[in-house]
C-alpha positions in Angstrom: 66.8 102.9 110.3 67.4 105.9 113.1 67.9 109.2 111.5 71.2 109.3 112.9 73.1 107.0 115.2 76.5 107.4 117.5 79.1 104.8 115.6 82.7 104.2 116.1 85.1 103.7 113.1 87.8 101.2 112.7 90.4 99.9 110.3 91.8 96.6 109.5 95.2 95.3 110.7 94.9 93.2 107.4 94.4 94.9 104.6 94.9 98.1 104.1 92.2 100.6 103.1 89.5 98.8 104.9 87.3 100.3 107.7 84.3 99.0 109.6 81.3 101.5 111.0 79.7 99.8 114.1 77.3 101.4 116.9 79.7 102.7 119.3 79.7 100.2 122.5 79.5 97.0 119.7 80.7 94.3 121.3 82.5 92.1 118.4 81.7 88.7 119.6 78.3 89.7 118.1 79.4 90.2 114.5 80.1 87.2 112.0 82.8 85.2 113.3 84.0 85.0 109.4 84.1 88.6 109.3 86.4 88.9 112.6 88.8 86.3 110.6 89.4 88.4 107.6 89.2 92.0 109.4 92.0 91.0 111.7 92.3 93.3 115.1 90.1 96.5 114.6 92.1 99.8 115.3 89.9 102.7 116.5 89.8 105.5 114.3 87.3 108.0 114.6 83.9 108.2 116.8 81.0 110.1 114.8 77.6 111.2 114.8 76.2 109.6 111.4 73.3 111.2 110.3 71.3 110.5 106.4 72.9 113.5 105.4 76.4 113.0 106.0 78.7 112.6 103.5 81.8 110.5 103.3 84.4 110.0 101.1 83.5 106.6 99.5 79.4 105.8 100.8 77.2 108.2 102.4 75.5 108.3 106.1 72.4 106.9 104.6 74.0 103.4 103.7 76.0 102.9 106.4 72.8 104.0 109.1 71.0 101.1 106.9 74.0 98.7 106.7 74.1 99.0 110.5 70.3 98.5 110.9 70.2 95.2 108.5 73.6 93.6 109.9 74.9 95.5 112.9 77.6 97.1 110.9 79.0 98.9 107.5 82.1 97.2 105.9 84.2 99.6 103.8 86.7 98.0 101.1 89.5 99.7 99.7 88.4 100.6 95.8 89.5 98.9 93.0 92.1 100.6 90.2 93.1 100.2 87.3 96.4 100.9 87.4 97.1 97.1 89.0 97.5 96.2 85.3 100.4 97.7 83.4 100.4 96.2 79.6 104.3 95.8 79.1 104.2 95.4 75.4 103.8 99.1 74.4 105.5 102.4 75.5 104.1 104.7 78.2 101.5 106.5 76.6 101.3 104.7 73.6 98.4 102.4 74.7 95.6 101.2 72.2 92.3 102.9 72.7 
C-alpha cells in the first residue's frame, strides 16, 4: 500500500449513495465486468490526494489506499437505516423497548 495515492471519485447512476475510489487515469474495462453492471455509468465527482490519514465521512484513507492496492478500487455503499421499517401497530412514540 503507497502512503498516499492520486484517486478520482465517482458515483453510481444506479443507486443512489454509492461511490467508487479508483487511481485517477483507471481505465474501467480493467475492473470486474460484474461490478460495471451493477454501478451503472460512473459520474465524476471529486479528484483527491488520499493519504492513511485522511478522513472521510463513512471509511478512512487507510482502507480505501488498501482496497485500491488488493482490487484496483474502493466501493462505497449507501448505509443501512433503520428507519426502512415503520411497525404500524402502535402510535408514534409508543414503541416497545
Amino acid at each position: 500500500m503507497k502512503d498516499r495515492e492520486f484517486v478520482s471519485v465517482f458515483r453510481s447512476s444506479k443507486k443512489s449513495d454509492t461511490y467508487i475510489f479508483v487511481r485517477r487515469g483507471q481505465k474501467w474495462d480493467e475492473l470486474p465486468e460484474s461490478l460495471n453492471a451493477i454501478f451503472g455509468n460512473p459520474i465524476h465527482s471529486m479528484d483527491l490526494v488520499m493519504t492513511p490519514d485522511r478522513k472521510l465521512s463513512r471509511t478512512t484513507g487507510e482502507q480505501v489506499l488498501k482496497a485500491i492496492a488488493d482490487k484496483d478500487f474502493f466501493l462505497q455503499m449507501p448505509q443501512e437505516q433503520d428507519a426502512y421499517v415503520i411497525d404500524f401497530r402502535t402510535k408514534p412514540g409508543l414503541r416497545d423497548s
